[in-house]
N, C-alpha and C positions, 0 to 999 in steps of 0.2 A: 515471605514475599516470593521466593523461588517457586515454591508449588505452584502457585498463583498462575504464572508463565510459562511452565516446564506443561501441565496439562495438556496445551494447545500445543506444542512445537512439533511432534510428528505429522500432524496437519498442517501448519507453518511453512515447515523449513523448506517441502517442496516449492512451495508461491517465491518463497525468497529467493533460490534457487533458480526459479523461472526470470523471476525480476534482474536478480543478475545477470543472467543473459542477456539477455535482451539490452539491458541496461550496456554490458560490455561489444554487444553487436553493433550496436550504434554509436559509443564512445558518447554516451552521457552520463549522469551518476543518475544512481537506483533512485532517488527522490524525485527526479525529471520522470521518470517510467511508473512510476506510484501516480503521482500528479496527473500525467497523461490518461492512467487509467480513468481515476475517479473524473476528470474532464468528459471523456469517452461515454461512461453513464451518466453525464449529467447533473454531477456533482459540481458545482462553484464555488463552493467554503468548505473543504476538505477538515474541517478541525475537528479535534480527540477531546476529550474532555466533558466540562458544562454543556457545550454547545453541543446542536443538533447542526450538520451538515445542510445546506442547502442545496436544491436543486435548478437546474432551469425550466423555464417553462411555466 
């Protein structure tokens, strides 16, 4: 299961990174600044999984 994850993380860990700021420049947690993004593009149903994400529009 580790392989699985560890492949992406040097691509990753910068967005995380980023998210965290942001996330700490503003005093919200990184889940409000994830959210805000996929909002931003036009995402309404942000979810992982089965499901496909919805958009607006």
């Amino acid at each position: 299961m580790r392989n699985k994850y560890d492949q992406a993380q040097d691509q990753d860990m910068p967005i995380v990174e980023r998210v965290l700021e942001v996330a700490e420049h503003h005093g919200v947690p990184m889940a409000q600044v994830a959210l805000a993004w996929h909002w931003a593009k036009g995402v309404t149903v942000p979810i992982s999984g089965l499901f496909a994400a919805r958009t607006r529009g």
